[in-house]
N, C-alpha and C positions, 0 to 999 in steps of 0.2 A: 504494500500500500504506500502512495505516494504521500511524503508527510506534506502538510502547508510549503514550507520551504524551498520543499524539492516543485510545488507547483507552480509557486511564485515565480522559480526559475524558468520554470518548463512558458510560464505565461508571457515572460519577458523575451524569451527565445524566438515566440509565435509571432510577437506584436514587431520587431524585427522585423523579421522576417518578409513583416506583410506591412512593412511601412508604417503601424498602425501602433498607437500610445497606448499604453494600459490605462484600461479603465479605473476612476478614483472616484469611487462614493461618496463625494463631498458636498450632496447636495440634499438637504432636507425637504419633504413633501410636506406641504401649506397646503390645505385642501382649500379651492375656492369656490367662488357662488357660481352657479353655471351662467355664462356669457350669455345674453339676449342676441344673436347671431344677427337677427335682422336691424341693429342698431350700434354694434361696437365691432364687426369682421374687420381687419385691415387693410382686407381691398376693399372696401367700400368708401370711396373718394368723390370731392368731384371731377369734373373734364380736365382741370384744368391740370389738380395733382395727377390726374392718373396720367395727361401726355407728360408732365415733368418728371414724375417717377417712371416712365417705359421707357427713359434714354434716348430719346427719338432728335434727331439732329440734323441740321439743315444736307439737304440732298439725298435724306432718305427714302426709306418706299414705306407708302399707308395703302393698307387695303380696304376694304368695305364688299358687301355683298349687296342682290339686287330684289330681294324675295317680296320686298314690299313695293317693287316697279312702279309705279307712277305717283305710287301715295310715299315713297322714299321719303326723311325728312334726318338721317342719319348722316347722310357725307354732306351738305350743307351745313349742318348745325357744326360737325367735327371742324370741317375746314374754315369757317368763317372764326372758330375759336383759332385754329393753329393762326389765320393772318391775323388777329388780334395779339396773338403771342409773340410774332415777330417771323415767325420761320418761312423759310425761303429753298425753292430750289427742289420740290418735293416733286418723287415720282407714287402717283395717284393709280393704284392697282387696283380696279374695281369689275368686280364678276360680269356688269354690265353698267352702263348710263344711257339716263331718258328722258326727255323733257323738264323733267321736275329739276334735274342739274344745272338749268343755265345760268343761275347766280355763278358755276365756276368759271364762266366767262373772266369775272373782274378778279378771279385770282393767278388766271392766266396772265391774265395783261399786268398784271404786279407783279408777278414774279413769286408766287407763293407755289404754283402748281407748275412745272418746266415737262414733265410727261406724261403718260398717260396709256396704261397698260388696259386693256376691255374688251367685251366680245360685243360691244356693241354702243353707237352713239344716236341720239334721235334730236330735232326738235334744233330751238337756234343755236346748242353748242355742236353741235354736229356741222351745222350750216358756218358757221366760224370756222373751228377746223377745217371744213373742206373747202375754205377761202385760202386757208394758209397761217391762222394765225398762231400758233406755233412755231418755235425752232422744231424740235423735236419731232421726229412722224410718233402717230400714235401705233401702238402693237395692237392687233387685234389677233385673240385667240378665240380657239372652238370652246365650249365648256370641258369635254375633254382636255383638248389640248392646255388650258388655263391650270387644272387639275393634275394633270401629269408634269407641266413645268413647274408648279409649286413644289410637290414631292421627290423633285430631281433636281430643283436648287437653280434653274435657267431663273425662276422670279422669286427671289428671295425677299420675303414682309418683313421689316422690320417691327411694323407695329398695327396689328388689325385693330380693327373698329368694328365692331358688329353688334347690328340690333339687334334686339331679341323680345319675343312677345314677355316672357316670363322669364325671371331667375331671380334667385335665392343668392344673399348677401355674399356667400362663397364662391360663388360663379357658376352653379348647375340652370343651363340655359337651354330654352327651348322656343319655335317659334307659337308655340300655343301658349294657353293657361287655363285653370281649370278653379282661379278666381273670379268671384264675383265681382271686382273690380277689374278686369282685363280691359286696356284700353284698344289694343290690337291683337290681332290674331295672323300668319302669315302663312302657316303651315310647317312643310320642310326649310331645313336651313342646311338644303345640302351643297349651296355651293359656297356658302362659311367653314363647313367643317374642314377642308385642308388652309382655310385661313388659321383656323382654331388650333390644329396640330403640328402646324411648321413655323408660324411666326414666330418669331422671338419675343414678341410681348404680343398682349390679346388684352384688350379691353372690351367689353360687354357692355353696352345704353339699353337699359329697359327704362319701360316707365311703367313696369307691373312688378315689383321687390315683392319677395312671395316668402315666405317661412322658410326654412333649412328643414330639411331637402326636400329641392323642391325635383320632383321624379314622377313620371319616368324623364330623364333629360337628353339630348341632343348634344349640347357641350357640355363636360365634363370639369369641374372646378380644378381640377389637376389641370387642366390648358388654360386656364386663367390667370390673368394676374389683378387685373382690377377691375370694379362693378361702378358704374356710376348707374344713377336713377335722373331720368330727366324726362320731361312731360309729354312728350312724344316723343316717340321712333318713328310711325308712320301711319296711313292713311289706309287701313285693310281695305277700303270698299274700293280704294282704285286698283289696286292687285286684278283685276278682272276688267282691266282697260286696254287701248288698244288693239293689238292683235289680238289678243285672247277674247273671242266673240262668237255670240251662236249668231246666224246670218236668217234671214230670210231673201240674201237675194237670188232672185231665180238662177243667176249665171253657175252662182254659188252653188245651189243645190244641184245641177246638173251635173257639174262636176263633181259633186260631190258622189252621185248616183253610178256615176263611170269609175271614180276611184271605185267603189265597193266592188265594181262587178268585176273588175281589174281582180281585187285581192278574192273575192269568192270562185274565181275561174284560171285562177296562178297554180294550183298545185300546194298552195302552203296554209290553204283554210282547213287544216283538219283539228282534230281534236286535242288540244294540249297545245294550241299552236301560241305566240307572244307576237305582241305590237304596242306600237307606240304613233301616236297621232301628234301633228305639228298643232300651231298656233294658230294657222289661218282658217277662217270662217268655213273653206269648202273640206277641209282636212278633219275638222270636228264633227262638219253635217256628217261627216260620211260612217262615225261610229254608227248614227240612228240605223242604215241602210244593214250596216253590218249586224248589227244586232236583231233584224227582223228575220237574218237567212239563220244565224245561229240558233233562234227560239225553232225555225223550221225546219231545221237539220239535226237539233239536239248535241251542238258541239260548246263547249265552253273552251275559254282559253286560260292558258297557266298563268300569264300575268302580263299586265299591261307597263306600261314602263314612260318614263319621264318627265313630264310636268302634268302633273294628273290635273281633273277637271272632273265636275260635277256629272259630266255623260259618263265618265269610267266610274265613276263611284257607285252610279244609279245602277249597270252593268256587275259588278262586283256584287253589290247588295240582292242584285235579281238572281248571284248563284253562275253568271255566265262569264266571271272573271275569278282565279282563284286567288289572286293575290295584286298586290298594287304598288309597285315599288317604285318611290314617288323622291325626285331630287327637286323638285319644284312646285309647290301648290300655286295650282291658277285659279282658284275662286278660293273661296270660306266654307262653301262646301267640304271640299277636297282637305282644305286644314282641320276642319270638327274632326272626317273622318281621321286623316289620321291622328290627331289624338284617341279620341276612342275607340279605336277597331284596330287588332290585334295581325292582322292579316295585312294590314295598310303600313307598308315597312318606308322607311326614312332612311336613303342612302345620299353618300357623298359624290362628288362631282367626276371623284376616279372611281369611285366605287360604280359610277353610272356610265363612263364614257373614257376612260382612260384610256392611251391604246397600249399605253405600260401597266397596265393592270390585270392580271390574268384572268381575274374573277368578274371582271367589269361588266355589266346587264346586257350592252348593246353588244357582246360577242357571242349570247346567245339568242339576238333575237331575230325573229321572223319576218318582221313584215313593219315597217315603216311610213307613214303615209307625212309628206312634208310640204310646205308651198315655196314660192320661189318669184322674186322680182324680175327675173328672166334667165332663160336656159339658150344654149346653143347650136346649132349644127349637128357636133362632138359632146353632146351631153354634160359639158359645160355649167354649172349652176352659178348664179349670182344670189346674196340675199341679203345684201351688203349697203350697196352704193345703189343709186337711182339710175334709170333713163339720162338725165338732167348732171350726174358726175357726182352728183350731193351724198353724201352719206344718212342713211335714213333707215338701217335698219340694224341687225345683230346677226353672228353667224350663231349664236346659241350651240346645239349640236348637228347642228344639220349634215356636216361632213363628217363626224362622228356617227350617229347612226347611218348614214349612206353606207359608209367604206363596211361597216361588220353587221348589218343587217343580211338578209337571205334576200330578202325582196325591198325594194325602196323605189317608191312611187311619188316622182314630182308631181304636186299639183298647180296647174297656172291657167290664168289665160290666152287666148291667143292672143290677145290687147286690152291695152287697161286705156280708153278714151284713145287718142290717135296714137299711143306709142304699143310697140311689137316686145310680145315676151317671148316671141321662140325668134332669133337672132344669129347672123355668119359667127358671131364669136362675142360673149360677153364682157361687159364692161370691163367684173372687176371678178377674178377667180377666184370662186369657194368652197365650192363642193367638184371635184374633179370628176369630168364624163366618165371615167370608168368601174365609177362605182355608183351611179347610176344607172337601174335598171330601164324605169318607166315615167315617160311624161305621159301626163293625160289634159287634155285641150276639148273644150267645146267643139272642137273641130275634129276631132280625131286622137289616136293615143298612137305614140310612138314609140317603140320598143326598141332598147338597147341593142347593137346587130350582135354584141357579145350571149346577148339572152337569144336565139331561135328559137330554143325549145319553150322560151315562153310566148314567145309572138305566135308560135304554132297554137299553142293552146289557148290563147286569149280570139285568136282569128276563129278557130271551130266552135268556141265559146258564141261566134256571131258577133264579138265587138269590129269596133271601126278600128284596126289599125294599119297607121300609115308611115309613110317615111317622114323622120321630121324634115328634112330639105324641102318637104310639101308645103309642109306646116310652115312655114322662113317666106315660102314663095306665096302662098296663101295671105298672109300677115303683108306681105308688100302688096298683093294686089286689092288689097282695099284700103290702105294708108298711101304709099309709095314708099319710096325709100328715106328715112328720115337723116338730116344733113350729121354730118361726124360731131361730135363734141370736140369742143378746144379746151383740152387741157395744160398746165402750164410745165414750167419745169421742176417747179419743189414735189417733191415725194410727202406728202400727209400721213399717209398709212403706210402701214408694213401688213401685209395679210400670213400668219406662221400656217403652216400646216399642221396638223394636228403631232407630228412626227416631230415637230422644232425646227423642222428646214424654214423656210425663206419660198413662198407658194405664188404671192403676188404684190403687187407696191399701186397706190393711191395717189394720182397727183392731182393737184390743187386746179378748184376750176376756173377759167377765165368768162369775166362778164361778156 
C-alpha cells in the first residue's frame, strides 16, 4: 500500500509530466442564495458593453442573419450603434439584405460599412451598389455556399449579431417562444447557427428574456457570449412578404399546373419521394396540384425541405409529408409549427445545403421546383440581377439544390411585360445549365438535352415539350430583340460558386 508520501510523490510526478500544478485545497465553500439568472447573468449587457467587450475592431467582419426578411430591424439598430461608436472600415456579412436595409446607404458613404459579404440585395441599397457606390464589389454566396465558407474559414465572423424570438439571460436562443409576452416569432434560425458556432464572439438581441432555461433551444448558451434585451428584433408579419406569396394570377397558376404535371410524369413521384418548393408565386401554387395527385394515388412523401411554408405544413399535418426539415420559416405558420411538432426539425445552413457537408438534405433530394428572373439557351439560370443590370434579387439556394437535387425544375415566364426570360445567354451567372434539368414556360417546357430519358417521358406523358432555342425565338417574335445593356467598367459583385471558385463578376450600370 502506497503511504500518503509515497502518493504525494507519485502526484507530483503526474502533474509534471502533464504540465499541470497540483491541486491545493485552499478554498472554502460559502454556500450562496441562488442567483435570479434573469436579472444578475454576466452576459446580460447592453449593445453597447456587449460590442466593447467582443473585441471587435475597426476592419473587422459582423455578421447578422435574415429570418425576419423585410420586418428585419437587427442590422440597423446594431450598425447605426457601431457608427455612433466610432468604428470604421467594417466588412458587413449578412445571410441576406432587403429593402428594410437602406439606412446602410449612409454608413456606406461614411465609411463605417467598406464590404459586404450576402446572398442577396433588394430595394435602393441594391440600386446604389449597382451604380457603383462602393470601392469594394460585394461577395455574393449561395446559402450553401455562405454555410460551407463559414465552417472552412474563407469568411471568418469576428462578431455575430443575431436576433432571436426568445432566450434566457444565459444565451439559450430560439427563433420562437412559448411566452405570453413574445413580441416576434421567426421560426428556424438556421442560417444563424454556423454564425453561432464559428464566430469568435456571438451576441444574441431578443426582446423576449425568458427564464433559464429557456428549451427546447436552437443556440446553445455554450456559443454565446452576450445577451442584450432590446425592444425589437423584428417585424414577424412581414417575414411573408415579397416573394414568398400565394398568387392568384392566372399566368401563375398555369404554370404552376405544368410544373406538377412535369414532377407527376418524371419518374420520381413515387412513394417516399422529397422536395423542396422555391419562393415564387407559380412554385408554391404548384404544391396544391401536387397534393391532389398524391391524395389520388395514395403516395406520401418523406420530407419536404427548405424554407417551409404554411402549404407544406397543411400537407404534413394531412399525413402526406412525413417530416419537414425547415432552414427557413416563410410564414408564422411554418414557425408555431415548428415549435410545437416534433416531426418539424430545424437544420443549419450546411446542414441544409453545404456541398462540404456529407449529411446535407439537398444530396438526398428529389425533386426541386424553383423560379428564375431569366434562363438561357444553355440552361443558364439568373436570379440575381435584372433585365435592367440592377441587382434585385438573392441567389438563396437555388444553385445548391439544382447541382444535388435528382430533378430540378425552372419555373419562369416567357416575358415579364416587354422583357424575354428565356435568353442567347444570361445576364449574370447563377445557377449553371448543367445542373438544370427542366424549364417550364407558358409556352412550352424544355428539357435539358442531358435528361432524354426524361423528355421521353414527359413527351408520352402528352406534355408540350420543346426546344428552348424555340422558346428565345418565340420571346423575340412578339417583343423583338431588346437593345444590349451598357455596362460600365467597375466590377460590383463577385458571384462565388457554391465550391468557393470565382462563377461570375457584376459590373456597375451606366445611365
Amino acid at each position: 500500500m502506497n503511504t500518503l508520501k509515497e502518493r504525494q510523490k507519485d502526484i507530483q510526478t503526474a502533474a509534471e509530466m502533464l504540465g499541470k500544478p497540483v491541486y491545493a485545497d485552499e478554498v472554502t465553500k460559502i454556500p450562496a442564495p441562488r442567483r435570479e439568472l434573469q436579472h444578475s447573468s454576466p452576459k446580460l449587457v447592453s449593445l453597447e458593453e456587449a460590442i466593447r467587450m467582443s473585441g471587435l475592431k475597426d476592419g473587422m467582419t459582423i455578421s447578422f442573419h435574415h429570418h425576419f426578411r423585410g420586418g428585419d430591424k437587427v442590422v440597423n439598430l446594431v450598425v447605426d450603434k457601431l457608427a455612433d461608436m466610432g468604428y470604421k472600415n467594417l466588412h458587413l456579412a449578412a445571410s441576406s439584405l432587403s429593402d428594410v436595409h437602406a439606412p446602410l446607404l449612409r454608413h456606406i458613404k461614411s465609411g463605417v460599412v467598406t464590404r459586404i459579404s450576402t446572398s442577396g440585395l433588394r430595394g435602393e441599397l441594391a440600386q446604389a451598389i449597382s451604380e457603383g457606390i462602393m470601392e469594394e464589389p460585394v461577395i455574393f454566396r449561395s446559402h450553401g455556399g455562405r454555410g460551407a465558407a463559414i465552417a472552412n474559414g474563407d469568411l471568418h465572423i469576428d462578431v455575430a449579431f443575431l436576433g432571436a424570438s426568445s432566450c434566457d439571460a444565459l444565451g439559450n436562443a430560439c427563433g420562437y417562444s412559448r411566452s405570453e409576452n413574445a413580441k416576434s416569432i421567426c421560426g428556424s434560425l438556421g442560417y444563424a447557427l454556423p454564425d453561432a458556432r464559428f464566430a469568435d464572439k456571438v451576441v444574441i438581441l431578443t426582446d423576449d428574456l425568458v427564464d433559464y432555461p429557456n428549451t427546447p433551444n436552437s443556440i446553445s448558451e455554450s456559443d454565446v457570449d452576450f445577451v442584450v434585451e432590446v425592444d425589437s428584433v423584428g417585424d414577424s408579419s412581414k417575414i411573408a412578404s415579397g416573394a414568398i406569396r400565394d398568387t392568384k394570377n392566372p399566368r401563375d397558376i398555369l404554370l404552376a399546373q405544368q410544373a406538377a404535371k412535369v414532377i407527376i410524369n418524371s419518374g420520381y413521384f413515387r412513394d417516399g419521394f422529397s422536395i423542396q418548393t422555391g419562393s415564387g408565386g407559380a412554385s408554391l401554387a404548384a404544391v396544391k396540384f401536387i397534393r391532389e395527385e398524391m391524395l389520388r394515388r395514395g403516395i406520401k412523401a418523406s420530407y419536404a425541405l427548405g424554407g417551409i411554408t404554411a402549404h407544406m405544413v397543411k400537407l404534413h399535418e394531412e399525413g402526406l409529408i412525413d417530416r419537414l426539415i425547415d432552414v427557413q420559416s416563410f410564414d408564422r405558420v411554418a414557425a408555431e409549427s415548428l415549435r410545437d411538432n416534433k416531426m418539424h426539425k430545424e437544420v443549419s445552413s450546411c446542414e441544409y445545403a453545404s456541398a462540404e457537408e456529407p449529411g446535407s438534405a439537398v444530396h438526398y433530394l428529389d425533386i426541386v421546383i424553383l423560379s428564375a428572373l431569366e434562363a438561357d439557351v444553355n440552361f443558364n439560370v439568373n436570379v440575381l440581377v435584372g433585365s435592367d443590370g440592377v441587382i434585385r434579387g438573392a441567389i438563396g439556394g437555388h444553385p445548391d439544390t439544382a447541382a444535388d437535387s435528382a430533378l430540378s425544375i425552372i419555373v419562369c415566364p416567357l416575358l415579364r411585360g416587354r422583357i424575354p426570360c428565356v435568353v442567347d445567354e444570361v445576364t449574370t451567372l447563377i445557377t449553371p445549365g448543367s445542373t438544370v434539368d427542366v424549364i417550364v414556360t407558358e409556352y412550352g417546357i424544355a428539357v435539358n438535352p442531358r435528361r432524354h430519358e426524361l423528355a421521353e417521358r414527359l413527351a408520352q406523358a402528352g406534355l408540350k415539350v420543346v426546344d428552348i432555342k424555340d422558346l428565345r425565338d418565340k420571346a423575340l417574335s412578339i417583343i423583338g430583340s431588346p437593345a444590349p445593356l451598357s455596362f460600365g467598367d467597375k466590377t460590383v459583385g463577385v458571384v462565388m460558386n457554391r465550391d468557393g471558385s470565382v462563377m461570375d463578376v457584376i459590373k456597375n450600370i451606366i445611365d
